[in-house]
VOMIDO-45061 format. One line per 2 residues: number of its first residue (from 0); for each residue x, y, z of C-alpha. Coordinates in steps of 0.5 Angstrom, whole numbers, plus 500, padded with zeros to 3 digits. Example, Ala and Ser with C-alpha at 12.3 -4.5 7.8 and 13.67 -1.06 7.14 Angstrom:
0> 525 491 516 ~ 527 498 514
//
This chain:
0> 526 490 543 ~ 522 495 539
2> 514 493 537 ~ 512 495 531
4> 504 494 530 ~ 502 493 523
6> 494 494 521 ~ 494 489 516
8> 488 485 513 ~ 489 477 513
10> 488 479 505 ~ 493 483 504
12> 498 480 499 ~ 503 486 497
14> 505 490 503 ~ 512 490 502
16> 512 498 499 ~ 508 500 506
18> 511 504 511 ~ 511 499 516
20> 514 494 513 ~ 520 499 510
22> 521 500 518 ~ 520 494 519
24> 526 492 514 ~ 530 498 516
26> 530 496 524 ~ 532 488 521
28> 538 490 516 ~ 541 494 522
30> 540 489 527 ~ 535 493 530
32> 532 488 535 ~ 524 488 532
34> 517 484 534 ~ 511 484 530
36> 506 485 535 ~ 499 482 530
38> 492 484 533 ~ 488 482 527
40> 486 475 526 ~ 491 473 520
42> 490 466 518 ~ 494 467 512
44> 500 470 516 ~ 505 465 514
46> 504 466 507 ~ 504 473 507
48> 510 473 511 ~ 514 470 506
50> 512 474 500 ~ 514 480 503
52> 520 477 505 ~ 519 478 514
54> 520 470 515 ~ 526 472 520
56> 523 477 524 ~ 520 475 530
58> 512 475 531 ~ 507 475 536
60> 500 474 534 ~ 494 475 540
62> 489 470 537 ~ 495 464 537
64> 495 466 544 ~ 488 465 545
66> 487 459 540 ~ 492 456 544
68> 496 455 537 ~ 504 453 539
70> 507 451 532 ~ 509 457 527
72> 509 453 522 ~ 505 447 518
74> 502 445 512 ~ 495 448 509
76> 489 444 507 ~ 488 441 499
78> 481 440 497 ~ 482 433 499
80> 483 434 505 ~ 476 437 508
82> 471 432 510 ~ 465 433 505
84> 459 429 505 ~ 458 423 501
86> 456 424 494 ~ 460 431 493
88> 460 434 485 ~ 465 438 484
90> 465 444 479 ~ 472 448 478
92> 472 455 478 ~ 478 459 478
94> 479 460 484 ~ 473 457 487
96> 471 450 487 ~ 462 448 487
98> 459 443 493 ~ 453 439 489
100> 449 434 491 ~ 444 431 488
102> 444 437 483 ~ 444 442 488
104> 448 447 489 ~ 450 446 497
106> 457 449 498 ~ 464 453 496
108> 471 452 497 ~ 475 458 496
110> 483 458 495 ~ 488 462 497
112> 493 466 491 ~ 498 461 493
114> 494 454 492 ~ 490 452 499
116> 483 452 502 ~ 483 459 505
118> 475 459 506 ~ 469 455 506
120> 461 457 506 ~ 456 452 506
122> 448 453 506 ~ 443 450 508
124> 434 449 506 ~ 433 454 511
126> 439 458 508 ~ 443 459 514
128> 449 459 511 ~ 456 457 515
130> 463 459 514 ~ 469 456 517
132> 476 459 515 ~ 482 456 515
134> 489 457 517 ~ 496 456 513
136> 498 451 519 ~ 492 445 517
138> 487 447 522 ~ 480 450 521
140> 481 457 525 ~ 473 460 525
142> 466 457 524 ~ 461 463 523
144> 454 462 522 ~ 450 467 518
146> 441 467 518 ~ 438 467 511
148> 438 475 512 ~ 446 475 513
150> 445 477 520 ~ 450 473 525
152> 449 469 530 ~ 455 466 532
154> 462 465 531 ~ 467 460 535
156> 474 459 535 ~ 478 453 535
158> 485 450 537 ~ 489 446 532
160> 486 440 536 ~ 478 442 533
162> 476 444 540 ~ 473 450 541
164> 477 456 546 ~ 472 462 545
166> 465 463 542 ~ 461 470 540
168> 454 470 539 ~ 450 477 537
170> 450 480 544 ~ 459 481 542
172> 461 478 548 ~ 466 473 548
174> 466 467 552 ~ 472 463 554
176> 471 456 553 ~ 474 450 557
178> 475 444 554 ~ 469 441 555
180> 465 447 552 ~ 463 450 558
182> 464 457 560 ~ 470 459 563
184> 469 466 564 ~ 465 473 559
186> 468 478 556 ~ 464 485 554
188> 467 485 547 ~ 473 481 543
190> 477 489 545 ~ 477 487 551
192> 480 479 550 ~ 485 483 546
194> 488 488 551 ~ 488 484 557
196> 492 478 553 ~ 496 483 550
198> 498 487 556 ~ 500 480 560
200> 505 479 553 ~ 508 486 555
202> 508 485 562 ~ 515 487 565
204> 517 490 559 ~ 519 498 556
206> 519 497 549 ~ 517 503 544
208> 510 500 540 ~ 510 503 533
210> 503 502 532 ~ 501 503 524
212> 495 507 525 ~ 488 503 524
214> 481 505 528 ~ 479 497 528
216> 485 497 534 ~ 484 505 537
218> 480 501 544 ~ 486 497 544
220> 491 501 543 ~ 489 506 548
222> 488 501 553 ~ 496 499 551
224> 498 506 552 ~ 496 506 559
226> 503 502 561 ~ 507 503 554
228> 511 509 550 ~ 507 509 544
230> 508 512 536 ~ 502 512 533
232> 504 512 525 ~ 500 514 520
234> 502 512 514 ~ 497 515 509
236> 497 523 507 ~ 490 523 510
238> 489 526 517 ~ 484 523 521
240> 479 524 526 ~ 483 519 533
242> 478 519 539 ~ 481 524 544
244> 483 518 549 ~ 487 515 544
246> 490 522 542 ~ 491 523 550
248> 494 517 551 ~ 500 516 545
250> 506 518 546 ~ 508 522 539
252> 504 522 532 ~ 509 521 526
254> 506 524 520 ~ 509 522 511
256> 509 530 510 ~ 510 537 513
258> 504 539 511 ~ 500 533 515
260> 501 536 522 ~ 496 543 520
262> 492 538 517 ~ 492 533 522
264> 491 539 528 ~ 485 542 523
266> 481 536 523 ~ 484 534 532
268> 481 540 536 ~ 485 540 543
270> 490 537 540 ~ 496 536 546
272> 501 530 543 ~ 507 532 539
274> 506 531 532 ~ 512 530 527
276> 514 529 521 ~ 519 524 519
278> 519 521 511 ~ 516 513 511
280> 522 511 505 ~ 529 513 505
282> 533 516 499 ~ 539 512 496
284> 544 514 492 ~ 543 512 486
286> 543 518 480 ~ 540 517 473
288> 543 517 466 ~ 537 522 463
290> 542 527 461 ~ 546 521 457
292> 541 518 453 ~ 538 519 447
294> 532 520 449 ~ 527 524 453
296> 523 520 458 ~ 517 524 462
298> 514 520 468 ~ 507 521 469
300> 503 519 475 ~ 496 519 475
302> 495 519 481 ~ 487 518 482
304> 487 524 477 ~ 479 525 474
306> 479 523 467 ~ 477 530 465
308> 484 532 469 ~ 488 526 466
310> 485 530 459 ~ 488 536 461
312> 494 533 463 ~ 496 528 457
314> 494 534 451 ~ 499 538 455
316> 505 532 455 ~ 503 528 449
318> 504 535 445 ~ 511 535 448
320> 511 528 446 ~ 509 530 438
322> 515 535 437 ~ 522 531 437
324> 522 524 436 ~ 526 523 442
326> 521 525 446 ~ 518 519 451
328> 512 518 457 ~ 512 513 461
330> 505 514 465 ~ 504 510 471
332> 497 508 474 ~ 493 506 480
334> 490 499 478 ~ 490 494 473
336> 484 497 471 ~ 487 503 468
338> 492 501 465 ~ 487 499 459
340> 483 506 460 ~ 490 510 460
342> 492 507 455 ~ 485 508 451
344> 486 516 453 ~ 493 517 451
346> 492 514 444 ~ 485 518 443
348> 489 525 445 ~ 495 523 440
350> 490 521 434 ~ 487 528 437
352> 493 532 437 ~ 495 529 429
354> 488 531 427 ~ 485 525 425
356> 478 523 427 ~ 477 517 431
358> 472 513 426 ~ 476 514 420
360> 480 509 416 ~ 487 512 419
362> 485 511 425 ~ 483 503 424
364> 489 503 420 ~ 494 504 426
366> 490 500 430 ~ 491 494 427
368> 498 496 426 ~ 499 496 434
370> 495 490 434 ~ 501 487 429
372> 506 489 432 ~ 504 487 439
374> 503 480 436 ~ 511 481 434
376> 509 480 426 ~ 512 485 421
378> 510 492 420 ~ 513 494 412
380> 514 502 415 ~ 517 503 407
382> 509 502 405 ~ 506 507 411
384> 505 514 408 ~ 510 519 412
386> 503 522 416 ~ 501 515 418
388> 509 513 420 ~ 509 519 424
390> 503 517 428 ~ 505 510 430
392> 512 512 432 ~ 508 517 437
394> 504 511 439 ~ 510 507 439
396> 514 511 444 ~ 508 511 450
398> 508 506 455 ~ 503 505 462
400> 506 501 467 ~ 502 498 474
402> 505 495 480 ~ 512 498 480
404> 518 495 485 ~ 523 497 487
406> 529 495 482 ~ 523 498 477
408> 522 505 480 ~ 530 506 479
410> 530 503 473 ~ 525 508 470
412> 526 514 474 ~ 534 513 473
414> 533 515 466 ~ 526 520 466
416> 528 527 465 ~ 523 529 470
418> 517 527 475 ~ 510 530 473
420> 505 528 479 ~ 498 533 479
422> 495 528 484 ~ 492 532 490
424> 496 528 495 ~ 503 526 491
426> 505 518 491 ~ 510 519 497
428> 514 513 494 ~ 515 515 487
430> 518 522 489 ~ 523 520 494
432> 525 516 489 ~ 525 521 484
434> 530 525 489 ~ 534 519 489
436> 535 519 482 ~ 536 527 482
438> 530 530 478 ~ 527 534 479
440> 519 534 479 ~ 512 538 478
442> 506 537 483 ~ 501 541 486
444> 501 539 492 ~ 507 540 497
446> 509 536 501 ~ 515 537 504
448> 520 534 500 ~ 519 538 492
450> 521 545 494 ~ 519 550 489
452> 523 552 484 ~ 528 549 488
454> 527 542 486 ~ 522 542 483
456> 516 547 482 ~ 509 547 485
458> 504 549 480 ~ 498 552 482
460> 493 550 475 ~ 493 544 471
462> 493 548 465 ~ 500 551 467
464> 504 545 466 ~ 507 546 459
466> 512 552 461 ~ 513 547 468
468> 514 541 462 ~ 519 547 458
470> 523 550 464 ~ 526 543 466
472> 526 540 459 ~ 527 546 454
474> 534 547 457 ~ 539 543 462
476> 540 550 467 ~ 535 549 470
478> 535 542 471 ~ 542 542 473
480> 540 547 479 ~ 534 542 481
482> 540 537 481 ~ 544 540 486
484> 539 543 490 ~ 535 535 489
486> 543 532 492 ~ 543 537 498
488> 536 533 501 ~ 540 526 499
490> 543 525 505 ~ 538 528 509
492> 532 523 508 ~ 538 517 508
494> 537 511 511 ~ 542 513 516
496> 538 518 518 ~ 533 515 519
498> 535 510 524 ~ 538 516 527
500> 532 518 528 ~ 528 512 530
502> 534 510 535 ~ 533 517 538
504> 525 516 539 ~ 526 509 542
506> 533 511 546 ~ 530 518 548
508> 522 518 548 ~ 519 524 548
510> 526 530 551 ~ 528 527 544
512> 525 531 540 ~ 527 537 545
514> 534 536 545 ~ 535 537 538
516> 531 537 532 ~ 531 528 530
518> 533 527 523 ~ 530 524 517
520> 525 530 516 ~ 522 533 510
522> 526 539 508 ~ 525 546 510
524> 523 542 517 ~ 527 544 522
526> 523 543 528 ~ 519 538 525
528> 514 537 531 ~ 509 541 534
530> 508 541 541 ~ 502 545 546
//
């Protein structure tokens, strides 16, 4: 059975679009048998667990082991079931409820996103302050006391039956406690604890372990690797500094881009284990429609652009936008919080472009028109003078999106003529999209997968993207050569080939990849490993 070991924190919510958890699919749809092997404290895991839609895949969670917890499942605790002291006020908040007594402030309870009590914190007169986690299964998983510097002094960790099982006080050792609170045996650091468990759960088994990349369990891993194959994956474009025991001890380093192996050997001197890249997403066959619409649809992603750039960059495509009224952006951003601030640009650039000053009445004019108009009132267009109609239309057929799915990256992608992504490292997961739906693409960076002037085309300047924008939208020869040069790469980055590829690694290890070149490769990545 192959062990895959995620790197997550017990806040993440959205992990359905990692990399690891994509592989974690991929081995589940084709019956691929799969652990996940949990290192971190994860009080919320059954939460997370079905949001990402993994409740059928096997797991092991080290601290359920140490905590002597024995049900995967079990009910979260409500307000209504904390023991408070007597005279307890509640204040509501959002997602916080006030502890007063006596008209002063004592306490608050935090809820976890999906309803129940996830955090307590109390504080005393002298301003120690106590805080106890709880687990989804209706247990009180950690108390952790804090002096009124905020420095720690103790963490104690308990059973579902409230007794504790092992305590850390500021020195970081670990004592395992009997059920009687006395200590059973010390430990130099909570690592430590961690490997020895871990290593006795994978005793007597050969199992590939897939290892997300995460400095918080590089001692643990490199312990692990002493009597385990080990894949360390990198999930992210940038290429860290590992300890040399660590990059010693694993068995091959999987990086998202060809050019991550020159980074990651640049910033690893000695650098002796074999390094790979291999794409985190898989391609699927599924080819727009642009050409058929009657409009033009550019995608933007911003892609921590600065704003100075994203001015740049939006002149440049909103003044594409201005010249036929068929033409459409669809700007895709990092955060919530942008999507207000990109907006904001993209309105400011068009108004600029049109030249009418920002203060002016015009421009309050189609303010209020938007605001009209997202409040689903009428807008008499047959009133508006024609300079004004014009420029509501324009304002009018921009859109900022955030937080996109799968169905909702096809959908979008599927009917864009084109894919701009300027950022220093490009969203991996946007651009094999993209070459799912056959268009081509304009970066800065390369990666791999966008060849240039092949499938898309590298451009070395910000400023040069209007006749990049021109090539692929000023006529269909180009972008129909982009079309057959983006299919060849379909089959390539396919999810076949990248089972084939990962079904090699776990079979074969390491004379894998000298028997034949694996599978699932960036293009032009024939070898795609680097070897002393």
């Amino acid at each position: 059975m192959t062990v895959i070991i995620p790197a997550w924190s017990r806040d993440a919510l959205r992990l359905a679009d990692t990399p690891v958890v994509k592989l974690a699919r991929l081995f589940i749809d084709n019956q691929v048998p799969v652990e996940l092997l949990l290192l971190q404290p994860l009080p919320w895991l059954r939460y997370q667990l079905q949001t990402n839609q993994l409740t059928s895949l096997s797991w092991w969670n080290v601290f359920d082991d140490l905590q002597q917890v024995h049900q995967a499942t079990g009910l979260p605790l409500g307000l209504e079931d904390l023991a408070l002291p007597r005279g307890t006020q509640f204040v509501y908040l959002s997602d916080t409820v006030l502890l007063q007594r006596a008209g002063q402030l004592y306490g608050e309870v935090h809820f976890h996103p999906a309803g129940f009590v996830s955090w307590v914190e109390m504080t005393d007169e002298t301003g120690q302050r106590t805080v106890k986690v709880y687990d989804d299964r209706g247990f009180c998983s950690t108390l952790t006391v804090y002096n009124h510097r905020g420095q720690r002094l103790e963490t104690r960790w308990f059973a579902p039956d409230t007794h504790p099982v092992m305590r850390r006080l500021t020195d970081n050792q670990i004592q395992l406690l009997a059920a009687d609170g006395t200590t059973q045996r010390v430990y130099k650091s909570l690592d430590a604890l961690i490997a020895e468990r871990t290593q006795a759960h994978l005793a007597q088994r050969s199992d590939l372990l897939i290892s997300d990349a995460n400095p918080g369990t590089a001692t643990i891993l490199t312990q692990l690797a002493q009597h385990h194959r080990i894949a360390y994956l990198l999930s992210t474009q940038m290429a860290p500094t590992l300890p040399e025991d660590l990059l010693g001890a694993v068995e091959r380093v999987i990086v998202p881009t060809t050019q991550m192996i020159t980074k990651f050997k640049d910033v690893n001197a000695n650098l002796g284990t074999p390094v790979e890249a291999v794409s985190p997403y898989a391609t699927t066959f599924a080819l727009g429609n642009s050409t058929e619409l009657p409009e033009t649809t550019v995608v933007w992603a911003v892609n921590h652009l600065t704003t100075t750039a994203q001015t740049v960059v939006a002149h440049q495509i909103l003044a594409w936008l201005a010249k036929d009224e068929h033409h459409y952006l669809t700007t895709i951003v990092t955060s919530q919080a942008a999507i207000k601030k990109t907006t904001t640009l993209l309105r400011q650039q068009i108004l600029s472009l049109a030249g009418i000053p920002l203060e002016s009445p015009t421009a309050q004019l189609l303010q209020g028109l938007l605001i009209q108009l997202q409040q689903k009132q009428a807008v008499d267009r047959d009133q508006l003078p024609p300079e004004v109609l014009k420029v509501l239309d324009q304002l009018l057929r921009i859109q900022v999106l955030y937080r996109l799915n799968d169905q909702q990256r096809q959908r979008i992608l599927g009917a864009a003529r084109v894919l701009v992504d300027l950022g220093a490292m490009p969203d991996l997961q946007l651009q094999i999209a993209a070459i799912s739906a056959g268009i081509p693409q304009i970066n800065t960076t390369t990666t791999g997968y966008v060849r240039n002037h092949q499938n898309g085309l590298i451009i070395t300047q910000l400023r040069k993207l209007t006749p990049a924008l021109d090539y692929y939208l000023g006529t269909l020869a180009h972008w129909n050569e982009s079309l057959v040069a983006t299919i060849s790469s379909l089959e390539n980055l396919a999810e076949p080939k990248l089972l084939a590829y990962w079904k090699e690694v776990i079979i074969h290890g390491e004379q894998s990849s000298n028997a034949r070149g694996p599978v699932g490769r960036p293009a032009g990545d024939s070898a795609g490993a680097t070897h002393p």
